[in-house]
PyMOL Python script that loads the backbone (N, CA, C, O; Angstrom):
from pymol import cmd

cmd.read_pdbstr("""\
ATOM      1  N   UNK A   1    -146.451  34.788 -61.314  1.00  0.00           N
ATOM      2  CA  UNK A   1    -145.977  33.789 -62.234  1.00  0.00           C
ATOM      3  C   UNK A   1    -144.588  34.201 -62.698  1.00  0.00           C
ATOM      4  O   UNK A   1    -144.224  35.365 -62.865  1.00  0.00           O
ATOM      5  N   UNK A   2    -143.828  33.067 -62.895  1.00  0.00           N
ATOM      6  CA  UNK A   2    -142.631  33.576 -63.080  1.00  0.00           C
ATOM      7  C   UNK A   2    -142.454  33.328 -64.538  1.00  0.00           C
ATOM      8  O   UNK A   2    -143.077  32.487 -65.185  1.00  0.00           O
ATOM      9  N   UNK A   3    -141.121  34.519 -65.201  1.00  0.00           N
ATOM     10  CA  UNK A   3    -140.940  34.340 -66.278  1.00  0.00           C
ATOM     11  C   UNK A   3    -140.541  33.207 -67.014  1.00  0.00           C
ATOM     12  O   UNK A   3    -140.810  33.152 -68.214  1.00  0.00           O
ATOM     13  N   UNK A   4    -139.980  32.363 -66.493  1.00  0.00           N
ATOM     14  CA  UNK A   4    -139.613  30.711 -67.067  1.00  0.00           C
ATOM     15  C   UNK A   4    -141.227  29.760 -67.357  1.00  0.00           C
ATOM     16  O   UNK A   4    -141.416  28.764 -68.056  1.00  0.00           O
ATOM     17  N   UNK A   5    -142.320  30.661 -66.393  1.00  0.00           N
ATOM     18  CA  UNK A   5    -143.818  29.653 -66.213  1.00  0.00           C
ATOM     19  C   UNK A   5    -143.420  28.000 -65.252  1.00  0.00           C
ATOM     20  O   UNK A   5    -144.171  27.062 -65.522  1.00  0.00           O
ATOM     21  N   UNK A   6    -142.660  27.823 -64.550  1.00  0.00           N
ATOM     22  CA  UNK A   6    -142.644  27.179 -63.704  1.00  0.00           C
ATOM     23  C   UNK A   6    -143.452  26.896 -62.711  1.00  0.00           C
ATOM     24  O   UNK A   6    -143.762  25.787 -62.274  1.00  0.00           O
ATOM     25  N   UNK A   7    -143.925  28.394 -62.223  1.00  0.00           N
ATOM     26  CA  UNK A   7    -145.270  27.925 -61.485  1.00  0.00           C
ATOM     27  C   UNK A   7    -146.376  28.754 -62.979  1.00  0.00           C
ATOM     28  O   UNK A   7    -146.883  29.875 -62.946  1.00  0.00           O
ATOM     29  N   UNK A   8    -146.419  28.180 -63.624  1.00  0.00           N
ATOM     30  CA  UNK A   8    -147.399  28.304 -64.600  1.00  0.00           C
ATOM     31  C   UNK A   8    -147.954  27.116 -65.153  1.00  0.00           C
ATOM     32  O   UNK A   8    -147.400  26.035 -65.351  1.00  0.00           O
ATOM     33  N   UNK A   9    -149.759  27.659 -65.494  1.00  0.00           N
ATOM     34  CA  UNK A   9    -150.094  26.777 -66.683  1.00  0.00           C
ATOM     35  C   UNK A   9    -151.334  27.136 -67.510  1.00  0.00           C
ATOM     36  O   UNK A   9    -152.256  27.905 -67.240  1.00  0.00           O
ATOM     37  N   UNK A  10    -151.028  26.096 -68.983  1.00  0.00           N
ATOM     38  CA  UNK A  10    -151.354  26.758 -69.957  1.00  0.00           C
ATOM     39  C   UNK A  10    -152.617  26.685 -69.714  1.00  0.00           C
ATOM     40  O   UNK A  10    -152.887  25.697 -69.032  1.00  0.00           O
ATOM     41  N   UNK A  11    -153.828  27.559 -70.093  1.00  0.00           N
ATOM     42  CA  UNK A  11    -155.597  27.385 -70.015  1.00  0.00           C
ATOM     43  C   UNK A  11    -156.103  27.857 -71.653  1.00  0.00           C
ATOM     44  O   UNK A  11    -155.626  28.772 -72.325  1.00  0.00           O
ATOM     45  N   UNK A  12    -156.746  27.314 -71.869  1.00  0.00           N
ATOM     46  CA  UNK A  12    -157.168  27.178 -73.619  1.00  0.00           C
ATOM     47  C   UNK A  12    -158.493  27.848 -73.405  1.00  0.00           C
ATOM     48  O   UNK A  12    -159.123  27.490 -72.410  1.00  0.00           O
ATOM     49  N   UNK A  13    -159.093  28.904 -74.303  1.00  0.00           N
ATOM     50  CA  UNK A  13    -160.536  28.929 -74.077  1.00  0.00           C
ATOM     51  C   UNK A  13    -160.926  30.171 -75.510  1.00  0.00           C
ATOM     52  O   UNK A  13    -160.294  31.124 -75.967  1.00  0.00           O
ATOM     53  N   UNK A  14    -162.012  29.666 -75.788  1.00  0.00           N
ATOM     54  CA  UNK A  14    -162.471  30.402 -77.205  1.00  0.00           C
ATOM     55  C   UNK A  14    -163.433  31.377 -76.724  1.00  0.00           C
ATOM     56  O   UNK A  14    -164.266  31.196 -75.836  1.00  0.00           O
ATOM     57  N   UNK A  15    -163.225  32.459 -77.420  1.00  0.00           N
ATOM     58  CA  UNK A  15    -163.481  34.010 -77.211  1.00  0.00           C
ATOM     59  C   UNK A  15    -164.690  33.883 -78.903  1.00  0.00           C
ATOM     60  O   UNK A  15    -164.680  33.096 -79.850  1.00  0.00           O
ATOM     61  N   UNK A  16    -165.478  34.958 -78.596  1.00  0.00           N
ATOM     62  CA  UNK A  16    -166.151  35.452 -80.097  1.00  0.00           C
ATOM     63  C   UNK A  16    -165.014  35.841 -80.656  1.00  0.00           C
ATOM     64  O   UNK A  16    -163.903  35.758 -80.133  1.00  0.00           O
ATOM     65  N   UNK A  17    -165.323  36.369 -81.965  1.00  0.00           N
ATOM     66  CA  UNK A  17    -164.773  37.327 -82.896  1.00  0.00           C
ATOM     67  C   UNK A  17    -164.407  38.495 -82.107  1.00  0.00           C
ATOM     68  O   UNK A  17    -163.269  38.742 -81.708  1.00  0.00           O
ATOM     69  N   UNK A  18    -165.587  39.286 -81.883  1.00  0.00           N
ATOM     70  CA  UNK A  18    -165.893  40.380 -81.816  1.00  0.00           C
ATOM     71  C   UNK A  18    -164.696  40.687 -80.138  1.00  0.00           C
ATOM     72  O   UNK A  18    -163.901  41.623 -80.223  1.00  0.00           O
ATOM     73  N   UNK A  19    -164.711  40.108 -79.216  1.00  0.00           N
ATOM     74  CA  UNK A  19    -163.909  40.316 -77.959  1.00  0.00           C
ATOM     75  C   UNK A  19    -162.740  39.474 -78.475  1.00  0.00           C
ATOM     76  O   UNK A  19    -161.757  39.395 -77.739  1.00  0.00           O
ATOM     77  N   UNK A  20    -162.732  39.113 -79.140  1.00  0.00           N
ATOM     78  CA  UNK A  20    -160.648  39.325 -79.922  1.00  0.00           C
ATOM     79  C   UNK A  20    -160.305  40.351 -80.366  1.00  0.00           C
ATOM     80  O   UNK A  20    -159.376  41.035 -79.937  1.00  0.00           O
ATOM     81  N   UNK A  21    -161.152  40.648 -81.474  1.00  0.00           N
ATOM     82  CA  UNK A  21    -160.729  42.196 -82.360  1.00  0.00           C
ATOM     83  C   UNK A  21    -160.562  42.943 -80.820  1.00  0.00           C
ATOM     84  O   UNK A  21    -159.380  43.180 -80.569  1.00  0.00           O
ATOM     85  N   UNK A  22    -161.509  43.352 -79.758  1.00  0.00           N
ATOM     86  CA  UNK A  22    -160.971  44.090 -79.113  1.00  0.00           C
ATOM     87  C   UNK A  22    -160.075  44.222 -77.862  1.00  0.00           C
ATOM     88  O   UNK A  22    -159.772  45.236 -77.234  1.00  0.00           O
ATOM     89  N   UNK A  23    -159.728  42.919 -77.663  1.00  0.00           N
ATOM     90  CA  UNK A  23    -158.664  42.331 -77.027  1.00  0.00           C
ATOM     91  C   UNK A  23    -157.388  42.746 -77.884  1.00  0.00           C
ATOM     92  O   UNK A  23    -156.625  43.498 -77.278  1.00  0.00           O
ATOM     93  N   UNK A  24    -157.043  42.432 -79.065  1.00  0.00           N
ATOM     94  CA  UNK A  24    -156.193  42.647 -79.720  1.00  0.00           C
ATOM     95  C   UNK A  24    -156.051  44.627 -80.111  1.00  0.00           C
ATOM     96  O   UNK A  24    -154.998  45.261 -80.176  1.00  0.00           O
ATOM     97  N   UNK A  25    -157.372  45.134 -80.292  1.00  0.00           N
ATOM     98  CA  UNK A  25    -157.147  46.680 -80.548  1.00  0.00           C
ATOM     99  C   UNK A  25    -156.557  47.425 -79.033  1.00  0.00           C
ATOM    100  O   UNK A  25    -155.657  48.261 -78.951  1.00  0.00           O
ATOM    101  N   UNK A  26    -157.512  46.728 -77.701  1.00  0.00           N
ATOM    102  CA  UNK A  26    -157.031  47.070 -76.552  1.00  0.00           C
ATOM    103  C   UNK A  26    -155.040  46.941 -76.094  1.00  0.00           C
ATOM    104  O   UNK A  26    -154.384  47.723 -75.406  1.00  0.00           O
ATOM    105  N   UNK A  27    -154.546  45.557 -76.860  1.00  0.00           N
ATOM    106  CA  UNK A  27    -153.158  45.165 -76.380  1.00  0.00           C
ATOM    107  C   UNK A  27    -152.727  46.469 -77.303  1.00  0.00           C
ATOM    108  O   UNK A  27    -152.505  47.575 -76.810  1.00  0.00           O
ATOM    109  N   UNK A  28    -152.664  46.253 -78.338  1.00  0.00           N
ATOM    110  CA  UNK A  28    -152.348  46.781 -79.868  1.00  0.00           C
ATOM    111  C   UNK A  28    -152.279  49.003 -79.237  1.00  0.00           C
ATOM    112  O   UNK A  28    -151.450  49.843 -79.585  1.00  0.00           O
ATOM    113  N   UNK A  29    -153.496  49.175 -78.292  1.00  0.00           N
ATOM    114  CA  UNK A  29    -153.187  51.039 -78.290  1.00  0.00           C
ATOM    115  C   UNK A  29    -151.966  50.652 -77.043  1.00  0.00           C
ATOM    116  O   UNK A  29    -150.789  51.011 -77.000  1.00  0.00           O
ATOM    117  N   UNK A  30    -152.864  49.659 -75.934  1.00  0.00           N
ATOM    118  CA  UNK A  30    -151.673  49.926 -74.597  1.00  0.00           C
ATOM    119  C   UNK A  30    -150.202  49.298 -74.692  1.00  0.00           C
ATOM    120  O   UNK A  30    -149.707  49.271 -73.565  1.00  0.00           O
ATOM    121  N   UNK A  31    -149.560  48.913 -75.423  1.00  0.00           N
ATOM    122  CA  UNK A  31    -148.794  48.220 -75.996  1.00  0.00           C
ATOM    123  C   UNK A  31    -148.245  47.108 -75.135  1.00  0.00           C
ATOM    124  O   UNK A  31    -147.073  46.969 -74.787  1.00  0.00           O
ATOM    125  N   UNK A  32    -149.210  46.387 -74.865  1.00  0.00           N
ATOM    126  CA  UNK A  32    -148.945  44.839 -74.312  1.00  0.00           C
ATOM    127  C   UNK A  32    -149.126  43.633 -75.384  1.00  0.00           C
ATOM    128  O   UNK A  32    -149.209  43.654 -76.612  1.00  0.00           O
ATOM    129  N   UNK A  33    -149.154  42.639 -74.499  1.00  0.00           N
ATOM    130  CA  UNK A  33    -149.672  41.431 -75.395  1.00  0.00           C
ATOM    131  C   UNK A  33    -150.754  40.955 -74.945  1.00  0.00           C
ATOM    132  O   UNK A  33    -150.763  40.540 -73.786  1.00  0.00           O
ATOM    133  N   UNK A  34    -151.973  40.892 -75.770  1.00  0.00           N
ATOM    134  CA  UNK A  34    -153.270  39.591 -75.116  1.00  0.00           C
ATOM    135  C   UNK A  34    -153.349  39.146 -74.072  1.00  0.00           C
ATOM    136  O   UNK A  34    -154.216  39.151 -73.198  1.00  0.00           O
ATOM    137  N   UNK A  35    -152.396  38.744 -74.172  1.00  0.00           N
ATOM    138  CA  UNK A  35    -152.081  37.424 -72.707  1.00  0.00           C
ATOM    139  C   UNK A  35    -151.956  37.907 -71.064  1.00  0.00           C
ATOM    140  O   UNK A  35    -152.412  37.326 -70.080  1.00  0.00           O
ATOM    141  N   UNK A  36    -151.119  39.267 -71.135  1.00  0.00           N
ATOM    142  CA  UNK A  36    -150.601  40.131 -70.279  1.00  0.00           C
ATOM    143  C   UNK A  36    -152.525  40.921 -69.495  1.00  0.00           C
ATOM    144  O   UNK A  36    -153.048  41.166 -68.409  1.00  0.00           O
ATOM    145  N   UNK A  37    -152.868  40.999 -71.109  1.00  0.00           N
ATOM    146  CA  UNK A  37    -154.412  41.409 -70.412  1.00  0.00           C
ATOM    147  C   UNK A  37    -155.643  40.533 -70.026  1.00  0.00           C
ATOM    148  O   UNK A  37    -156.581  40.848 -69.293  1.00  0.00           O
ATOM    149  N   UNK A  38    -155.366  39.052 -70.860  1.00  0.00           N
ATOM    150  CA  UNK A  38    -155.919  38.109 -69.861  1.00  0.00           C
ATOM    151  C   UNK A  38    -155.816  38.085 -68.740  1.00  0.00           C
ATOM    152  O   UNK A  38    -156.704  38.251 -67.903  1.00  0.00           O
ATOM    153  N   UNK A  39    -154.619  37.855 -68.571  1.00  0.00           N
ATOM    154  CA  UNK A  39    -153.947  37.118 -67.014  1.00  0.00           C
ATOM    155  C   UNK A  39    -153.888  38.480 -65.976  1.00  0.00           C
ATOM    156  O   UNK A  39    -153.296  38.434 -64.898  1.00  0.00           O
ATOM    157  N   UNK A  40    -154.557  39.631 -66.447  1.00  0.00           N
ATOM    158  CA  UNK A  40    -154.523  40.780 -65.528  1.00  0.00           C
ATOM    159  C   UNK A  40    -155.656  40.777 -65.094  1.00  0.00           C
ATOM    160  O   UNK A  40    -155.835  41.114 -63.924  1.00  0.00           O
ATOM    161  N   UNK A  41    -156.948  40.323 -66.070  1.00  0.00           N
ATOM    162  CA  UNK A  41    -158.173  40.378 -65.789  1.00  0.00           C
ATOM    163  C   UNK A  41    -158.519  38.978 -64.820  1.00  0.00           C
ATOM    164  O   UNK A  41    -159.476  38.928 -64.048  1.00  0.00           O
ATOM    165  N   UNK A  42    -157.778  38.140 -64.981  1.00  0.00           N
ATOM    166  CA  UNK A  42    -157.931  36.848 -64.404  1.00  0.00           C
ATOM    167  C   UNK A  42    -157.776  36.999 -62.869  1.00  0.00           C
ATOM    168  O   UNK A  42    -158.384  36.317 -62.044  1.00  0.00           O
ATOM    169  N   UNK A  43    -156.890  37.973 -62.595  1.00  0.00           N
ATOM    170  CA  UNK A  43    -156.390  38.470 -61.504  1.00  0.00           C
ATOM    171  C   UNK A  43    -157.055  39.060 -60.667  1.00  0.00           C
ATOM    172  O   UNK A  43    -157.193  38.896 -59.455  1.00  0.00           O
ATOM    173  N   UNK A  44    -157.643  40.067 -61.681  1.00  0.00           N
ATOM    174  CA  UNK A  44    -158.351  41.040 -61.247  1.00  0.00           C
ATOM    175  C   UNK A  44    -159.692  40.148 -60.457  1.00  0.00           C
ATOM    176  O   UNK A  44    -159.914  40.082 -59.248  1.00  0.00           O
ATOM    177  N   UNK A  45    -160.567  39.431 -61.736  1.00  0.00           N
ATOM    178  CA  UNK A  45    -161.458  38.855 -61.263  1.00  0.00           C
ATOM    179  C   UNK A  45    -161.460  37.842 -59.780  1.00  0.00           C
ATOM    180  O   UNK A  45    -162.279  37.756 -58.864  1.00  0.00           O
ATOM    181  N   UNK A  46    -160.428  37.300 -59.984  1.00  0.00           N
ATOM    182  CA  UNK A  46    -160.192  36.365 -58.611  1.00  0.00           C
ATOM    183  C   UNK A  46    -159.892  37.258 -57.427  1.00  0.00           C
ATOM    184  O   UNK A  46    -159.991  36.594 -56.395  1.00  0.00           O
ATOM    185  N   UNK A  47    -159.593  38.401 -57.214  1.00  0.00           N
ATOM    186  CA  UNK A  47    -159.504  39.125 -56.074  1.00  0.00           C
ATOM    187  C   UNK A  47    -160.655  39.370 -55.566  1.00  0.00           C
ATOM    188  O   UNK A  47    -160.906  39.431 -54.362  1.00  0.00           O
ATOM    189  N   UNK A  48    -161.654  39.572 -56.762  1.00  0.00           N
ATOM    190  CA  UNK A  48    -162.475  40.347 -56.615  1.00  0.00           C
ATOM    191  C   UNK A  48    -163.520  39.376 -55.685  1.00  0.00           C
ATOM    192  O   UNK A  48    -163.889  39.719 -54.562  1.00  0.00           O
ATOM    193  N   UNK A  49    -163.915  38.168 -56.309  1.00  0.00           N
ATOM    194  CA  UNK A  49    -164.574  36.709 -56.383  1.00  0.00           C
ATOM    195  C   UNK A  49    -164.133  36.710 -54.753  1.00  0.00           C
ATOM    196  O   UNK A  49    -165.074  36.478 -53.994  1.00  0.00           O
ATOM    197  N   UNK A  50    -162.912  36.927 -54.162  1.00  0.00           N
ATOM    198  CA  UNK A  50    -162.529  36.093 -53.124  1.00  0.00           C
ATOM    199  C   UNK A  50    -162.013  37.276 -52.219  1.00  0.00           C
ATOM    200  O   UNK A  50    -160.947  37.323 -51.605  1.00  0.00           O
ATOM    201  N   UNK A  51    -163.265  38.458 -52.292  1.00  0.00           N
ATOM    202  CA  UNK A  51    -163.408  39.568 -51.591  1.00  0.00           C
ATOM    203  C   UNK A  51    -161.791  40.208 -51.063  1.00  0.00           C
ATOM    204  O   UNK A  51    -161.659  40.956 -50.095  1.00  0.00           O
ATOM    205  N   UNK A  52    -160.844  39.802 -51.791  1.00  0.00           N
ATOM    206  CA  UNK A  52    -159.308  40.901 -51.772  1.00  0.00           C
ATOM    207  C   UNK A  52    -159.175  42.493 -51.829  1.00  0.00           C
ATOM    208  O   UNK A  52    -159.620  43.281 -50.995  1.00  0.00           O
ATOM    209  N   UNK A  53    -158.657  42.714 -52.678  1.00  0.00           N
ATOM    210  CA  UNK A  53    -158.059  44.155 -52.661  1.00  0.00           C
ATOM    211  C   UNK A  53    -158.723  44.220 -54.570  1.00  0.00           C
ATOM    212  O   UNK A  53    -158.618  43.386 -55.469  1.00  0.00           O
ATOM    213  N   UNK A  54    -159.266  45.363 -54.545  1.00  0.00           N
ATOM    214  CA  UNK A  54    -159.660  45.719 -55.609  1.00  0.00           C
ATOM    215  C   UNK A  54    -158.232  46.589 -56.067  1.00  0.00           C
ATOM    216  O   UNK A  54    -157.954  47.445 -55.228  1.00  0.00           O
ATOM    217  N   UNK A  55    -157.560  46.550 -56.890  1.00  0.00           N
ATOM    218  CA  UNK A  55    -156.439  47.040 -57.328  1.00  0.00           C
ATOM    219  C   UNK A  55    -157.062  47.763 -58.568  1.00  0.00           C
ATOM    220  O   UNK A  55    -158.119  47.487 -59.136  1.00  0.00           O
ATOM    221  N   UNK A  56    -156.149  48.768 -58.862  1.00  0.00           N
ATOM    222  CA  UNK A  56    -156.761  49.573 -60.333  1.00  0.00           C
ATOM    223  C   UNK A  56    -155.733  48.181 -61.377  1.00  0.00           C
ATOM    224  O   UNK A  56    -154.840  47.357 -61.178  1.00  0.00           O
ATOM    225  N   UNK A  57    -156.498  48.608 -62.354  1.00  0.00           N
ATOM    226  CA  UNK A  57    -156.288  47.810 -63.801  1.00  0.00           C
ATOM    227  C   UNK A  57    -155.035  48.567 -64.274  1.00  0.00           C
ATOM    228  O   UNK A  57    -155.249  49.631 -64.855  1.00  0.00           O
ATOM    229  N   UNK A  58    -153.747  48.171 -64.110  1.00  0.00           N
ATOM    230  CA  UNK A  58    -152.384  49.260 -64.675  1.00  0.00           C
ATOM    231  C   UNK A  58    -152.533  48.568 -66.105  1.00  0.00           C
ATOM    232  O   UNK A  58    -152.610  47.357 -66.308  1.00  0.00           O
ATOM    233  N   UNK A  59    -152.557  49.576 -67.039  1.00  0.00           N
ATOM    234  CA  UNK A  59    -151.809  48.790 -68.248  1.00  0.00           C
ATOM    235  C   UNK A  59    -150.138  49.060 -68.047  1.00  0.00           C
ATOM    236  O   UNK A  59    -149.405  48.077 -67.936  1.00  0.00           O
ATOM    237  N   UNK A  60    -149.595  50.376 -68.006  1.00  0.00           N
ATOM    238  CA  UNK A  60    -148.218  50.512 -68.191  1.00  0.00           C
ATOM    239  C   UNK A  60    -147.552  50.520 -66.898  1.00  0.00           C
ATOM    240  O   UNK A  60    -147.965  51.234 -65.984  1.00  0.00           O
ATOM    241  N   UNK A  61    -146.532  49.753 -66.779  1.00  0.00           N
ATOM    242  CA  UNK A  61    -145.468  49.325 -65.801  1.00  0.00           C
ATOM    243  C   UNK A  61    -144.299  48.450 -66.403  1.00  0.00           C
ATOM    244  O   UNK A  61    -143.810  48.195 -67.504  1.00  0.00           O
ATOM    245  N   UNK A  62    -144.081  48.060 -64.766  1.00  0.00           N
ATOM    246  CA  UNK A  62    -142.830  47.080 -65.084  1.00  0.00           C
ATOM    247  C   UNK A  62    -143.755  45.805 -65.480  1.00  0.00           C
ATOM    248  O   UNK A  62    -143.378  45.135 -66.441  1.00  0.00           O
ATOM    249  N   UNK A  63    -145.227  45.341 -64.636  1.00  0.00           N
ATOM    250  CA  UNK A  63    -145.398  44.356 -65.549  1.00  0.00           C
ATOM    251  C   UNK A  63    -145.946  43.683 -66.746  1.00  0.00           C
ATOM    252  O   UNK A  63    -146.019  42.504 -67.092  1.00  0.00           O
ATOM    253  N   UNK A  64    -146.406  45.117 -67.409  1.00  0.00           N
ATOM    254  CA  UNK A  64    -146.246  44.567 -68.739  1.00  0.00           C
ATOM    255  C   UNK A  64    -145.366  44.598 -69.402  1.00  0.00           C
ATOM    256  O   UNK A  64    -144.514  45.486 -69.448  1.00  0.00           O
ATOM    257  N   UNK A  65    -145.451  43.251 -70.272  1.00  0.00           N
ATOM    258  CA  UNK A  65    -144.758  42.879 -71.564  1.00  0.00           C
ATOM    259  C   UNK A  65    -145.091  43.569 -72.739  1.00  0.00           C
ATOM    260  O   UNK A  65    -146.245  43.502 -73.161  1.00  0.00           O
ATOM    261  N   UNK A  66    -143.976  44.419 -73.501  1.00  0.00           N
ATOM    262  CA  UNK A  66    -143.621  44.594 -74.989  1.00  0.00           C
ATOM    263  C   UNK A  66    -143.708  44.056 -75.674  1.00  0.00           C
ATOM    264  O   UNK A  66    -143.347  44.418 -76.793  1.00  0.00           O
TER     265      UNK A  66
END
""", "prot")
cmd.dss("prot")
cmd.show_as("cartoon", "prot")
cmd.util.cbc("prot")
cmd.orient("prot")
């Protein structure tokens, strides 16, 4: 996805309480944003779903966001 979101789009979806707080404590130690760890897990999961490459879970790189 590119940084402008051109080939992007937005997806809405309600979480408990409880997997926000740790969505947010998880962004909050690795110093990303929410979103960065959605859309990693989203990733993750669809590789997985559509028998790809199991990749490790990076938090720190070039592509996370600050």
């Amino acid at each position: 996805m590119g940084k402008d979101g051109k080939e992007a789009e937005r997806v809405t979806t309600t979480l408990s309480r409880a997997q926000k707080q740790q969505l947010d404590r998880l962004a909050e130690r690795e110093g990303v944003k929410v979103a960065w760890l959605v859309r990693r897990a989203v990733e993750r999961f669809l590789d997985e779903a559509n028998g790809g490459p199991q990749l490790p879970f990076e938090f720190r790189g070039d592509h996370a966001q600050r």
